[in-house]
C-alpha positions in Angstrom: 147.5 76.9 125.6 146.7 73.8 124.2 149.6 71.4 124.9 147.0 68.8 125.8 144.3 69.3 122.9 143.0 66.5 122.2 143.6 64.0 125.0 140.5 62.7 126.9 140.1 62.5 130.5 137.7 60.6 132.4 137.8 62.2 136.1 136.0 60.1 138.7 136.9 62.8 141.4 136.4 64.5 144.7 137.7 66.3 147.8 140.9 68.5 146.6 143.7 66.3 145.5 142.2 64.2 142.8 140.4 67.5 140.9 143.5 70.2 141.6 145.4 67.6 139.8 142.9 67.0 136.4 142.8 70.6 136.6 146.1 70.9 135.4 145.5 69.1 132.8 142.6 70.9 131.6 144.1 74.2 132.0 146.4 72.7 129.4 143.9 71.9 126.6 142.5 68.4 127.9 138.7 67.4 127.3 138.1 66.6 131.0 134.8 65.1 132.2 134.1 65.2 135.4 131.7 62.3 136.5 130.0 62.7 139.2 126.7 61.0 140.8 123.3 63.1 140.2 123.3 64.3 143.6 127.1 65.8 143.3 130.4 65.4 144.4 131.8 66.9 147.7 133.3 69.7 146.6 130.0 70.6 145.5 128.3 70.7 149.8 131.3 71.3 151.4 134.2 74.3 150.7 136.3 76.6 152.9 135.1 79.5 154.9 131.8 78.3 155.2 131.4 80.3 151.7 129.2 80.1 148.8 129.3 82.2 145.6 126.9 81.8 143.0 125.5 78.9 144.9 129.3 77.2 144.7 131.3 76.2 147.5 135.3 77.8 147.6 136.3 74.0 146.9 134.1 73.6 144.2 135.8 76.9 142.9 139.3 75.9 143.2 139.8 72.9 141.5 137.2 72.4 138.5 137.6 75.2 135.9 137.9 74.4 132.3 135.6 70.4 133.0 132.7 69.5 131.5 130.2 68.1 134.1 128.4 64.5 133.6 125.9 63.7 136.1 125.7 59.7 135.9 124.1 57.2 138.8 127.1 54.4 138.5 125.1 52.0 140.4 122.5 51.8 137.9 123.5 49.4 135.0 122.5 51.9 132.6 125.1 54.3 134.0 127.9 51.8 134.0 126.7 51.3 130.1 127.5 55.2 129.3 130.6 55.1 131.6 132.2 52.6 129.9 131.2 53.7 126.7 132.8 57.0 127.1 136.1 54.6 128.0 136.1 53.3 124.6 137.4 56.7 123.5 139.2 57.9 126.7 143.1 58.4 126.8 143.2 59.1 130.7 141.1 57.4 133.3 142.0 59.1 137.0 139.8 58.4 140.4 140.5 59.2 143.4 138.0 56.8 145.7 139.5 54.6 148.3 141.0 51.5 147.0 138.4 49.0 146.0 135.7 51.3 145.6 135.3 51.4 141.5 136.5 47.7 141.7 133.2 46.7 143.1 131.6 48.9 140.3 133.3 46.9 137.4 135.9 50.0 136.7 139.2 49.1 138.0 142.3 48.9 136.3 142.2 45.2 134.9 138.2 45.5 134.2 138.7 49.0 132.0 142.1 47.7 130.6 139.6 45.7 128.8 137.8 48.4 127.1 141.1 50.4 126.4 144.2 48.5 126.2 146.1 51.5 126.0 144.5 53.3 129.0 146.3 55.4 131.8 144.9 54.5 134.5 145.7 57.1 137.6 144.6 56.2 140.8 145.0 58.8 144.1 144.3 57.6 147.4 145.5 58.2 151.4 147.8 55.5 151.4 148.3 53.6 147.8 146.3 50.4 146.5 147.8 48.2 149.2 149.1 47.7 152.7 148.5 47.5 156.6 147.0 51.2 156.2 144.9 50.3 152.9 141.4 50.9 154.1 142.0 53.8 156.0 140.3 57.1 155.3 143.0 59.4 153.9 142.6 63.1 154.2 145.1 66.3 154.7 145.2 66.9 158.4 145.6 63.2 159.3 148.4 63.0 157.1 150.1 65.8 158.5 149.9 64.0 161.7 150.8 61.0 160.3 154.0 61.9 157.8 155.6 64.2 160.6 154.8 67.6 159.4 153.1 68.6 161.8 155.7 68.0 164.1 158.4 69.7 162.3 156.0 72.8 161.4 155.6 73.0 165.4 158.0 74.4 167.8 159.8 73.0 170.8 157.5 75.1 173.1 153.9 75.0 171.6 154.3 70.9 170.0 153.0 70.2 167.0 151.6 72.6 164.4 149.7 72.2 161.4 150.4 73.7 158.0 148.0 76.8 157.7 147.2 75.4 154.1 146.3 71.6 152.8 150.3 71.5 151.5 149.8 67.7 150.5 146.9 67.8 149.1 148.4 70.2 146.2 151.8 68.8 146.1 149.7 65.3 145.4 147.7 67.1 143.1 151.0 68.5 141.3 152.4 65.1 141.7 149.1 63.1 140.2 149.4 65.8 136.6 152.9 64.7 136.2 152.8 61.1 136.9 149.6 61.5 134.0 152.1 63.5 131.2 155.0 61.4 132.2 152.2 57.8 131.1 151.6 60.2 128.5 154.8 60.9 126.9 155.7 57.0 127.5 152.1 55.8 125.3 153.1 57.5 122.5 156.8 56.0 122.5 155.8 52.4 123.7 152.2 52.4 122.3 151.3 51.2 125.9 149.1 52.6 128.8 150.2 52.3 132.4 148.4 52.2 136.2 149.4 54.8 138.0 149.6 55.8 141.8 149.4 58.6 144.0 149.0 58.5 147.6 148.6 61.0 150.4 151.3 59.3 152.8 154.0 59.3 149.7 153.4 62.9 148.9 153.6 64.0 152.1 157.5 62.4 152.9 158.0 64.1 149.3 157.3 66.9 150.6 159.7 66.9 153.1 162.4 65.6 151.2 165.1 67.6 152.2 163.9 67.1 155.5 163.9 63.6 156.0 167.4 63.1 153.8 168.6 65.4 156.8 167.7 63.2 159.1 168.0 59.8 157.5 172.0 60.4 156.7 174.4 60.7 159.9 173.8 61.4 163.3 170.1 61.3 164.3 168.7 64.5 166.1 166.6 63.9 169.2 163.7 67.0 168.4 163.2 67.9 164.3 160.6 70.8 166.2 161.4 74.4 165.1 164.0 75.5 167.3 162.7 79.3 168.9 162.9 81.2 166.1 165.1 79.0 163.4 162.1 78.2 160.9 163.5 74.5 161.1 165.5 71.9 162.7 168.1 71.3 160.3 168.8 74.9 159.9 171.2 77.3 161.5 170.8 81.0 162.6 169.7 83.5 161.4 167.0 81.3 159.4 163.9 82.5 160.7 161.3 84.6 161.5 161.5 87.6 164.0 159.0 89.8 165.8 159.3 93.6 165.2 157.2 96.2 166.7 154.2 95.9 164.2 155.0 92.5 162.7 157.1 90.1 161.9 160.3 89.8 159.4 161.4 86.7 157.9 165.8 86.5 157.6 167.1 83.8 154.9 170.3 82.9 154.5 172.9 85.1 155.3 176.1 85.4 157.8 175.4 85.6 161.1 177.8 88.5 160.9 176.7 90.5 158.5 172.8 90.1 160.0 174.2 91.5 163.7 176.7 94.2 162.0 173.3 95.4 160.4 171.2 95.5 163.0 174.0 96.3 165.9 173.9 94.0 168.3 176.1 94.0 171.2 179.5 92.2 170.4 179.5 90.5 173.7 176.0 89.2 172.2 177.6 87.7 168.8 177.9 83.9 168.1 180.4 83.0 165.4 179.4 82.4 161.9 181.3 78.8 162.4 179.1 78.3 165.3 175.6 79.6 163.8 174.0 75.7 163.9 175.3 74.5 167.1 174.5 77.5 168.9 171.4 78.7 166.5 169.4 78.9 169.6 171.5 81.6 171.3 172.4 83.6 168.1 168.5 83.6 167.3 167.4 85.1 170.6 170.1 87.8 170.1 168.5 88.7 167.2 165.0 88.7 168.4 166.2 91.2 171.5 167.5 93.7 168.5 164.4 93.4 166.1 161.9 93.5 169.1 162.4 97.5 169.4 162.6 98.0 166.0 159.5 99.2 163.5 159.0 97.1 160.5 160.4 100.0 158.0 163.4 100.3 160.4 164.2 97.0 160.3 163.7 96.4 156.3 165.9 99.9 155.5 168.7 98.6 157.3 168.2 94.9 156.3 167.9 95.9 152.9 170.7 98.6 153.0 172.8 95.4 153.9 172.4 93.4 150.9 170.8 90.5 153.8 167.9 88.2 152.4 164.4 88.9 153.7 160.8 89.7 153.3 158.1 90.9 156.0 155.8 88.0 156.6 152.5 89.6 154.7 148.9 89.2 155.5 146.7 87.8 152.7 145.8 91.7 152.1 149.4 92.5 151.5 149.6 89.6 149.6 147.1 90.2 147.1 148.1 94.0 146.4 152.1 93.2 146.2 153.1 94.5 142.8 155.3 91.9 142.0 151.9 89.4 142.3 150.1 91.7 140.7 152.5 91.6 138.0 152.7 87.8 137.9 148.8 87.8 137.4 148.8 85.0 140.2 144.9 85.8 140.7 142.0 85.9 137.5 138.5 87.1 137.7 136.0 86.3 135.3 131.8 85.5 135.2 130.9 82.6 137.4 128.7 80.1 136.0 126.0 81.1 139.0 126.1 84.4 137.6 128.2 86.4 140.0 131.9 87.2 139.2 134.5 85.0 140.6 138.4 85.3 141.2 140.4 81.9 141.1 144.4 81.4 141.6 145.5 81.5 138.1 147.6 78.3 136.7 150.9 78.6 138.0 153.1 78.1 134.5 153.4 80.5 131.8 153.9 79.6 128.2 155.9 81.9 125.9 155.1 84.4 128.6 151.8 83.5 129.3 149.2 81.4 131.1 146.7 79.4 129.8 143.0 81.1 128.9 140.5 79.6 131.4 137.9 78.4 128.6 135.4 77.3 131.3 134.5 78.6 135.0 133.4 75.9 137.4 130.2 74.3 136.2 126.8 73.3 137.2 126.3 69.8 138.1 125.3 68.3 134.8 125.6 71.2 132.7 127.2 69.1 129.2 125.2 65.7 130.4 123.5 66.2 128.0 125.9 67.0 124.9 128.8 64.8 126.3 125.5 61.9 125.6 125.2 62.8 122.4 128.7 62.7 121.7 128.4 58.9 121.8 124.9 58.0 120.2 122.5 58.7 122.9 119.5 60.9 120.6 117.6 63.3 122.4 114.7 60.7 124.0 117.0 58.4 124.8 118.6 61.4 127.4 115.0 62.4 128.6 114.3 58.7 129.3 117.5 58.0 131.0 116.5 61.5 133.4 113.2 60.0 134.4 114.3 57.1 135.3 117.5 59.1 137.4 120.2 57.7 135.9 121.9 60.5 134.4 121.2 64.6 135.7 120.9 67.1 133.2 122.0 70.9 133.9 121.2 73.9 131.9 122.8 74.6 128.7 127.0 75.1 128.9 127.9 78.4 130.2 129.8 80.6 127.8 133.1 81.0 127.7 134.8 82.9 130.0 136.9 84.7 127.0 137.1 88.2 127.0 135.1 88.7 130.5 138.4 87.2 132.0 140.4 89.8 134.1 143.8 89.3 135.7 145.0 90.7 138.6 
């Protein structure tokens, strides 16, 4: 898919949010260059698991397929030079340092609006370009803590709870690819570029949107903590998830009713359907008492049998082998630019039935230095000059394609 061919990006970015997002937008076609300093970014030291594959970390892994990798010192004037050179022919600029940070280098908005009038300019951060919170570091878990979720993912028992994932650093990410098509879309009607911002705190309150428009409208509650086993405060019975004898099964939406006429609890047991909110607490535990003797297969036959909504809660094994995942393709393999094969979450969209081709696996740091140079002037000795002297890094040559080694699962 090629959607984006075409359209230059200049990514200054690190950690999760900021390269999940250019991701997106190279999965679609883009020309992304990631810049990075000649000792590397941190997704290139530091990634989940405590995992390395083909000397790359899981983070490096996730969020920088289909980018071509420049290796540029921006504290040497020499670097600035070939950075803002590259912004003479750049459509997107995005960066994703705390506010200030790329000011002090000469490459915030009002200084590169200079070399591109018609720039968009996307800026991620923890907490946008200004405000009491503005030099704060920003990162996933803190803002969590900070935007309530973790206190709405926990339970009235066990107190807060962290999501098992870094939820708002991809729904930034997401957030960050749009805001970039949407400036997009608008250049090419109005002729005009755009600043654009994306914060941690904002996406997180985005994220619970539903949530807080629950809470922010009528009467206030006094605890948004799961309730027992009601997967969320503003939700009645049977919402939730329930123990069974060798796991645990998830119930959706459906009438009180119909769940205990299906799984036969006692009618001295049974909370109204008008009542399933007010009482959700009550009508939950009679639930749970039912489910807790049965097996996982008894419980689904007679769930499903019932026409009720639900799923067993899957480990990441299950996961991975469901046929309906398998189906989707959600996960790719393909050759690793370390040499070892490597399987990555495939991009999430398909168009006229199916994703986009992952042109590029992860890079080396500085693997297309030395042709992205070239691209604007720079002749062989000037690039061997500029290594010496440690301005730019150089990799080996650019990995091949991952074309027809690409396998989807």
């Amino acid at each position: 898919m090629e959607h984006l061919k075409g359209i230059k990006v200049l990514s200054f970015n690190h950690f999760f949010m900021g390269p999940v997002g250019v991701q997106f937008l190279a999965d679609l076609g883009a020309d992304v260059i990631a810049v990075e300093s000649p000792e590397g970014a941190f997704q290139r030291k530091w990634g989940g698991a405590n995992k390395r594959l083909g000397g790359q970390t899981m983070l490096m892994l996730a969020g920088n397929r289909n980018k071509r990798s420049l290796a540029v010192d921006l504290k040497h004037p020499d670097g600035l030079a070939i950075v803002k050179k590259l912004l003479a022919t750049t459509d997107v600029m995005t960066e994703n340092f705390r506010p200030g940070v790329l000011d002090r280098r000469g490459l915030g908005y009002d200084s590169v609006r200079a070399i591109k009038a018609d720039i968009i300019y996307a800026a991620a951060s923890g907490f946008g370009p200004d405000g009491p919170y503005v030099n704060r570091p920003g990162q996933d878990l803190i803002i969590q803590a900070m935007s309530g979720l973790t206190e709405i993912t926990g339970t009235r028992k066990q107190g807060p709870r962290a999501v098992g994932v870094s939820a708002i650093d991809h729904h930034g990410a997401s957030l960050l690819a749009g805001g970039i098509m949407a400036a997009l879309i608008g250049r090419m009607r109005t002729g005009e570029g755009c600043r654009i911002d994306v914060s941690l705190l904002a996406s997180a309150i985005d994220l619970q949107l539903e949530s807080f428009t629950s809470y922010l409208n009528g009467s206030t509650p006094d605890d948004v903590r799961q309730p027992d086993t009601v997967a969320g405060w503003y939700y009645g019975a049977p919402y939730g998830v329930y123990a069974v004898r060798d796991g645990h099964v998830a119930i959706s939406l459906s009438p009180l009713s119909q769940v205990y006429a299906a799984i036969e609890v006692p009618q001295a047991e049974r909370v109204p359907d008008a009542e399933n909110f007010t009482r959700r607490e009550e009508a939950g535990a009679a639930i749970e008492r039912r489910l807790a003797v049965m097996t996982m297969a008894e419980a689904t036959a007679v769930l499903e049998k019932a026409g009720i909504w639900h799923s067993r809660c899957n480990s990441y094994a299950e996961v991975v082998a469901d046929p309906q995942v398998r189906h989707m393709g959600a996960f790719t393999s393909l050759p690793g630019a370390g040499g070892a094969d490597i399987t990555l979450v495939n991009h999430p969209i398909r168009y006229d039935g199916k994703p986009p081709a992952i042109r590029m696996a992860p890079q080396p740091l500085g693997a297309q230095t030395a042709s992205i140079l070239e691209e604007i002037g720079y002749g062989p000795g000037d690039i061997s000059a500029l290594e010496q002297r440690g301005v730019v890094r150089t990799g080996g040559p650019m990995e091949a394609e991952a074309g027809s080694g690409e396998t989807t699962l």
